[in-house]
C-alpha positions in Angstrom: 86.9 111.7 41.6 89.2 112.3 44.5 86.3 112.5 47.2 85.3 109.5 45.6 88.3 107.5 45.6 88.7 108.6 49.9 85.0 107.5 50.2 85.5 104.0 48.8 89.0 103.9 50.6 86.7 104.1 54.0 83.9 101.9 53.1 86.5 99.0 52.3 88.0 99.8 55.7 84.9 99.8 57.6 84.1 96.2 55.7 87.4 94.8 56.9 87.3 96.1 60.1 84.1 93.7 60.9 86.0 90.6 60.1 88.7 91.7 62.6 86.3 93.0 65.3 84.8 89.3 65.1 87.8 87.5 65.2 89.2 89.2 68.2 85.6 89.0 70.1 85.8 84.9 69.2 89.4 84.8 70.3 88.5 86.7 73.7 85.5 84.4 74.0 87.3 81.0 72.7 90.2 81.6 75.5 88.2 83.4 78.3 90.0 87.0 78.1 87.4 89.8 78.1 87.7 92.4 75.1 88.1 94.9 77.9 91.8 93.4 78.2 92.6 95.1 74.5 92.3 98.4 76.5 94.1 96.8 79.4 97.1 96.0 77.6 97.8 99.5 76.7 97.8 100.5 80.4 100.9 99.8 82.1 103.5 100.9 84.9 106.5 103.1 84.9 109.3 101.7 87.7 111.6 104.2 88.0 114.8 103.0 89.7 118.3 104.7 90.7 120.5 103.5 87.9 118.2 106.0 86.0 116.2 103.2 83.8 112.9 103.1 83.5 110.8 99.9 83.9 107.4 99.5 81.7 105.2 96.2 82.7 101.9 96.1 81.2 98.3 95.4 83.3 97.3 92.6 81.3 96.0 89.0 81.8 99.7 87.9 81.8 101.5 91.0 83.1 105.3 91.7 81.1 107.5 93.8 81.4 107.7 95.1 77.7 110.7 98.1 77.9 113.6 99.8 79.7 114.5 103.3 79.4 117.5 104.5 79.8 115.7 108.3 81.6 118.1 109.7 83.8 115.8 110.2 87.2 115.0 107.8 90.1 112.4 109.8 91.9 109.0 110.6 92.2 107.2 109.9 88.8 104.0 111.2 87.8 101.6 111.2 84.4 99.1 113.4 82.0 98.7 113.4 78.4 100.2 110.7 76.8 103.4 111.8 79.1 105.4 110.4 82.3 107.3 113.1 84.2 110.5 111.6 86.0 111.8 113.8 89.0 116.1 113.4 88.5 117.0 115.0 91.6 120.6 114.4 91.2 120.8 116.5 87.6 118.2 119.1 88.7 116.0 118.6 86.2 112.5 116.5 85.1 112.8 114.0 82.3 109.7 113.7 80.0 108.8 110.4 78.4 106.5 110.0 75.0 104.1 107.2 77.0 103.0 106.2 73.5 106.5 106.1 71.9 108.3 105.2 75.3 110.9 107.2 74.3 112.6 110.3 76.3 110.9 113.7 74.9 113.4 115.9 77.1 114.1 117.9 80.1 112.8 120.4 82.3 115.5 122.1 84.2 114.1 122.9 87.5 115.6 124.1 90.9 118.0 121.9 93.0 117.0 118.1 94.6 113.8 117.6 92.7 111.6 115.1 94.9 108.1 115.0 95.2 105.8 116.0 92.8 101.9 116.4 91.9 99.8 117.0 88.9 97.1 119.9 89.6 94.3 121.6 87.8 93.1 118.1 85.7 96.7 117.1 85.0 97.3 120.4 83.1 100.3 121.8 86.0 103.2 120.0 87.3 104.4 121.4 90.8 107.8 119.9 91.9 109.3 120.5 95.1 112.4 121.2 95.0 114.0 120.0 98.3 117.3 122.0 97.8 121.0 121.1 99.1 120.7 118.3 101.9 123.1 120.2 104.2 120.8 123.3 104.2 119.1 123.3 107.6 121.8 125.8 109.1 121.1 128.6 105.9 117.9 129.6 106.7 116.6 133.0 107.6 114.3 134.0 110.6 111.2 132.9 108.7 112.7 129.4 107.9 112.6 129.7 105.0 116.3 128.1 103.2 118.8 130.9 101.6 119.3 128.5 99.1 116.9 126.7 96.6 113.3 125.3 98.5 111.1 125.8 96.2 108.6 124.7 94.2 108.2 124.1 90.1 105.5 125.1 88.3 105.6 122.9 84.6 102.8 123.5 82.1 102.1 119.8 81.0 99.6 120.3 78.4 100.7 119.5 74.9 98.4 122.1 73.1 100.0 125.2 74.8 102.9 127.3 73.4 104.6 126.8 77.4 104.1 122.7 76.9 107.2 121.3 78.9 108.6 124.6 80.3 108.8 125.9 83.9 106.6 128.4 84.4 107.3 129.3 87.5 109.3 128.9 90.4 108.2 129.5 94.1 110.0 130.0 97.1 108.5 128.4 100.2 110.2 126.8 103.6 113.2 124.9 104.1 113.5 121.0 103.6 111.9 117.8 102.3 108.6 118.6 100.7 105.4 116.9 99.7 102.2 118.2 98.1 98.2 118.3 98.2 96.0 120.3 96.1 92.5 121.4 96.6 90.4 121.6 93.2 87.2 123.9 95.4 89.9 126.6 95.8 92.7 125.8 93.5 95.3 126.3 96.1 98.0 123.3 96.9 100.0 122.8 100.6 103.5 122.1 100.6 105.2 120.6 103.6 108.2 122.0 105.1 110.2 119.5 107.1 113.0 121.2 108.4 110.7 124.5 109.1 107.6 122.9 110.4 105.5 124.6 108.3 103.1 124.1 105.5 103.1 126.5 102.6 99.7 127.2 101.2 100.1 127.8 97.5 97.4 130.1 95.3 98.1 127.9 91.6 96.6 130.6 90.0 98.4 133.6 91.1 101.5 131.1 91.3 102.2 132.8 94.6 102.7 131.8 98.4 99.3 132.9 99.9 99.9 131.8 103.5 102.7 130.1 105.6 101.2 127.8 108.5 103.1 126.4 111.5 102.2 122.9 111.9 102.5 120.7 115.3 103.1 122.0 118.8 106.9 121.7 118.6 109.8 123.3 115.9 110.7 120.0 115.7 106.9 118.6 114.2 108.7 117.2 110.7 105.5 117.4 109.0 105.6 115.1 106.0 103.2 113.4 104.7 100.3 115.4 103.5 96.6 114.9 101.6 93.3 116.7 101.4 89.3 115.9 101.3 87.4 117.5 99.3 84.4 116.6 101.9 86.1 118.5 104.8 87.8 121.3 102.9 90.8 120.5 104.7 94.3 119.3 104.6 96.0 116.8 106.9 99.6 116.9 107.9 101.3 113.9 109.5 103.7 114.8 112.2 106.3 112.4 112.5 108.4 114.0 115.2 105.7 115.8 117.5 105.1 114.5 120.7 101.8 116.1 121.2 100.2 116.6 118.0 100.9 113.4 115.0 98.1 115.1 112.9 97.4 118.9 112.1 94.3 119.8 110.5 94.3 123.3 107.7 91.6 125.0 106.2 92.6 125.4 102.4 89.5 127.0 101.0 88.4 130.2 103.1 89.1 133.4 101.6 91.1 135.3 103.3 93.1 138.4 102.8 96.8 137.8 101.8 99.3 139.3 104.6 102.3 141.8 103.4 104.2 138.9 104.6 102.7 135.5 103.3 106.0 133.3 104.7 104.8 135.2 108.5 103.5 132.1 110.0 102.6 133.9 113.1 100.4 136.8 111.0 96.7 135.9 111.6 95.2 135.2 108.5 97.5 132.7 108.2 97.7 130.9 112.1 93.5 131.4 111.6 93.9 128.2 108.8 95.1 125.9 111.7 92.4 124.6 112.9 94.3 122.3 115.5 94.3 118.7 115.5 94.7 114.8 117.3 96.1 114.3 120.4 99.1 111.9 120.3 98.4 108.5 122.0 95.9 105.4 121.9 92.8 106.5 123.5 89.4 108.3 122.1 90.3 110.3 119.3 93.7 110.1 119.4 96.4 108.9 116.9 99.4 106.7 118.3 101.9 107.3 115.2 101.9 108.9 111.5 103.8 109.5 108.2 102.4 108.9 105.3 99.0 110.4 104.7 95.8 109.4 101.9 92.6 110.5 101.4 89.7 108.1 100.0 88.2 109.4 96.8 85.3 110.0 97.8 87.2 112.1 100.8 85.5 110.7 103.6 88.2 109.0 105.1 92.2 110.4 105.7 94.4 107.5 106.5 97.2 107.4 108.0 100.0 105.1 109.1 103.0 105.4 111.5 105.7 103.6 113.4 106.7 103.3 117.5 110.0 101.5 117.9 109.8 102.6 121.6 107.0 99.7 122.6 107.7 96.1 122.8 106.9 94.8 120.1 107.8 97.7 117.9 104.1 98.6 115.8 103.0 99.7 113.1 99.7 101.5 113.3 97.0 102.6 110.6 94.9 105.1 111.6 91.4 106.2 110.0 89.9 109.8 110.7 86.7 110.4 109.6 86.3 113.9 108.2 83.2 114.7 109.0 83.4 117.9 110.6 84.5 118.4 113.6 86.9 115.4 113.1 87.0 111.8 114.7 89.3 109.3 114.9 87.4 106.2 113.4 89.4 103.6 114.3 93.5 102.3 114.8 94.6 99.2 113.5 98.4 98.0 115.3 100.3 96.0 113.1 103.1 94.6 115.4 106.5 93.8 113.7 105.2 95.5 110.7 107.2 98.8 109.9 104.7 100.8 107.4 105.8 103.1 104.5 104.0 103.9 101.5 100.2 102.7 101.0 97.7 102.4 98.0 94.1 102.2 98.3 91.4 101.4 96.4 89.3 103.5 94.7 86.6 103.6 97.0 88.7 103.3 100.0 87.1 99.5 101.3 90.5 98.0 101.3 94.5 99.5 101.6 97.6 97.6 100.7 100.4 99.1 102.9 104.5 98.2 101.8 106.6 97.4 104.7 110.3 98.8 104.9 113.5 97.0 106.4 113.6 97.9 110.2 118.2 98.8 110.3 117.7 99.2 113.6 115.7 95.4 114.4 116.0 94.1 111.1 114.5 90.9 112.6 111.5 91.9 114.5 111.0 94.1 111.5 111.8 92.6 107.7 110.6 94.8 104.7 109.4 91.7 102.9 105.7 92.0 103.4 102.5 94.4 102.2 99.6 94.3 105.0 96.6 94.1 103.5 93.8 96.1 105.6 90.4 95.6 104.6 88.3 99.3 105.5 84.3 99.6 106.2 83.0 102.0 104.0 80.6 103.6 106.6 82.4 103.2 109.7 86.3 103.4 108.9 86.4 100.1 110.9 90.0 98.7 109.7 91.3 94.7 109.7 94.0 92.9 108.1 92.4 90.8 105.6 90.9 87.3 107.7 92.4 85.1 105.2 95.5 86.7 104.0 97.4 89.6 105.9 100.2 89.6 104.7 101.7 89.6 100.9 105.1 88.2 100.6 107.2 90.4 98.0 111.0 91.4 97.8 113.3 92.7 100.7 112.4 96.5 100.6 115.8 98.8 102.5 114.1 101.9 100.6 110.6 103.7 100.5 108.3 102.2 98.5 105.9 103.7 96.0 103.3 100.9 95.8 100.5 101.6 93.4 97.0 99.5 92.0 96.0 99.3 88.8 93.1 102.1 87.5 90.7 99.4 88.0 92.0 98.4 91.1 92.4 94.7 89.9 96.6 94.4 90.0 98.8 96.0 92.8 102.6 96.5 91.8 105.0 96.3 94.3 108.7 97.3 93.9 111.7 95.4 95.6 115.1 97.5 96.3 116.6 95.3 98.2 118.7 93.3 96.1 120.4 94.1 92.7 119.1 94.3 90.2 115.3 95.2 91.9 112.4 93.9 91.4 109.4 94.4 91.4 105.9 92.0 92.3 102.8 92.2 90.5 99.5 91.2 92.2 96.3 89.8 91.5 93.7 91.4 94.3 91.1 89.1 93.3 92.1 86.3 94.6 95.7 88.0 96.2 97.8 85.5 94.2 101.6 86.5 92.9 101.2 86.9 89.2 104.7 87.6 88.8 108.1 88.8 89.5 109.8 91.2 87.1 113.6 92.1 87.3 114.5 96.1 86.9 117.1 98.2 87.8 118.9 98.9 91.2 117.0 100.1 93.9 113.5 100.9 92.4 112.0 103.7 94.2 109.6 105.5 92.4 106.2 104.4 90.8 103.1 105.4 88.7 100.4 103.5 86.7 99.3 105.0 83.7 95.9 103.8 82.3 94.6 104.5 78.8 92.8 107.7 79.6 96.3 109.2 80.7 97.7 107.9 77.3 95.4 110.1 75.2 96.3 113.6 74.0 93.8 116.8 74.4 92.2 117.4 71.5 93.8 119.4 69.1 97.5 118.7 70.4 100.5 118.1 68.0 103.1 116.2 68.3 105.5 119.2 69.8 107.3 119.8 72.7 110.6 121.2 73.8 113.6 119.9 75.2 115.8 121.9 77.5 
């Protein structure tokens, strides 16, 4: 009788689900919204900003922005799981967020100045880098590498194991501001070292430094930004201070035997992974300026864009390499009066959205209130701005921002930190039109997009987790 009662419960649900389905698919048809925009509505964006709230604004036909939570953490923010991991440098630790509940889950303590961070091996490993105390470039040791706490975090971020929200691990590597690339062929990730001008190459599944590599020509390279193609094999470092060498190209997937020493960036199996790289400047093959730095998906294409205040006009450049091996420079694109930070780009790499940052030095010439909108050729690398509209207008920008597009590449968000409370402007890239402006705390400086694949739990997880 009880199986029998359960069966009838499910055949009166199935009957009642038809009627619904119908009336939603009339509804979509009746007012012109596609039945793909139920799933949209459940993806949305998480703006983290430096009062420690949270802003979630849906994708939807009408984008909103639903919630604030109160999380603690203003810097990087990245998502896997049904979970949003919120880098609170100032408290040392990563705050979790339930993504289906929108509520805080709980901590991660983690070493000191969390930053940057990057989900690895399908979204099941959280590395953090830890960029340790700001006045730190003095306390390092002959191998640059800080006395203090550069390191990097290792989180376990999937819900079905026993570890689920814990550190795992904890890494030293080289001293200062660090920021991450992962290669999936070889399971090994690069860190950057800004203050050491090196790059440390990571083994994720030892959970070990495997290599240190010197990048640039000069102590002084300040390599930064960082990405890898999986069509080269290789890593490129941008580097913003050399005056020789703005891009240095590693090998991340030979195999090679691990020195005694793996932070000896002058041991050989490590100084064989540099495999050189572009010539500062504007002619053949050679890149004028550099920063931030993005693969395509389909890793065919590293972009990357840079800044020279020492020309008149000051310019902004994006420049395209191919990565077809050995290396070109496909084209550079100058943007003058255009200051270039952060940059999205599409998920087959035809087009790029690049954010713009307040100029303190020629706050005129240069005004953070614009996103450059580049339009890329797919075989060639041939960049323009975009023959009918260039430029987006958005918010006054004074701080980095962390631009993002929607899964499906239809909506761009676009935070504001220049005035209080932030904002932050949501896009349609159809047609480019302003969909909307959406207050959210001070400063917002940190940015991911969650889609509905992200939102669902592995099979088999619980509703666990730990708070520490």
């Amino acid at each position: 009788m009880f199986n029998l009662k359960i069966s009838m419960k499910r055949k009166v649900a199935a009957l009642l689900a038809l009627p619904l389905a119908f009336l939603l698919s009339n509804c979509a048809e009746n007012f012109d919204l596609p039945l793909v925009e139920l799933e949209q509505n459940k993806e949305k964006a998480y703006v983290a900003s430096a009062d420690g709230t949270v802003a979630v604004i849906t994708h939807g036909h009408e984008p909103k922005h639903v919630t604030t939570i109160n999380a603690g953490g203003s810097n990087d923010v990245a998502a896997a799981f049904g979970h949003v991991y919120l880098n609170n440098a100032g408290a040392n630790n990563v705050v979790v967020i339930d993504a289906n509940k929108e509520v805080v889950k709980g901590t991660i303590t983690v070493g000191e100045r969390p930053v940057h961070s990057l989900m690895v091996k399908g979204g099941n490993l959280l590395l953090v880098g830890n960029d340790g105390p700001r006045d730190d470039a003095a306390t390092t040791d002959d191998d640059g590498l800080a006395k203090q706490d550069d390191t990097v975090s290792v989180i376990d971020t999937n819900p079905n194991n026993a570890s689920f929200m814990m550190e795992i691990a904890r890494i030293r590597v080289g001293n200062g501001h660090h920021k991450l690339a992962y290669s999936d062929e070889s399971n090994r990730a690069a860190i950057t070292n800004l203050s050491a001008a090196t790059v440390s190459v990571i083994d994720v599944n030892a959970l070990s430094v495997l290599c240190t590599v010197a990048t640039g020509t000069v102590s002084f390279a300040v390599p930064h930004g960082i990405d890898y193609s999986h069509e080269s094999g290789h890593a490129y470092v941008a580097n913003v201070a050399d005056p020789a060498e703005p891009i240095t190209i590693i090998d991340m997937n030979p195999l090679i035997s691990v020195p005694a020493n793996p932070y000896d960036k002058t041991d050989p199996a490590c100084t064989a992974l540099d495999l050189g790289g572009f010539a500062k400047g504007l002619g053949a093959n050679q890149i004028p300026a550099s920063g931030y730095t993005h693969a395509n998906h389909e890793g065919t294409f590293v972009f990357t864009v840079g800044y020279d205040n020492t020309v008149s006009p000051p310019t902004g450049y994006l420049s395209v390499i191919s990565t077809t091996v050995p290396e070109t420079v496909a084209s550079v694109l100058p943007i003058p009066n255009f200051k270039p930070d952060k940059f999205a780009l599409t998920e087959h790499g035809n087009r790029i959205y690049i954010s713009s940052v307040e100029d303190e030095d020629n706050a005129a010439a240069v005004p953070g209130t614009t996103v450059a909108v580049v339009d890329i050729n797919e075989t060639t690398g041939a960049a323009a701005l975009h023959p009918t509209t260039p430029f987006l207008t958005v918010g006054k920008g004074h701080d980095h921002r962390a631009i993002a597009l929607s899964s499906d590449d239809a909506r761009l968000f676009v935070p504001n930190s220049g005035a209080n409370p932030g904002t932050v402007s949501v896009f349609d890239t159809a047609d480019l039109s302003l969909l909307g402006t959406f207050e959210v705390g001070e400063e917002p400086n940190a940015l991911v997009y969650v889609d509905a694949a992200t939102l669902t739990l592995p099979e088999g997880s619980g509703d666990g987790g730990h708070s520490h």
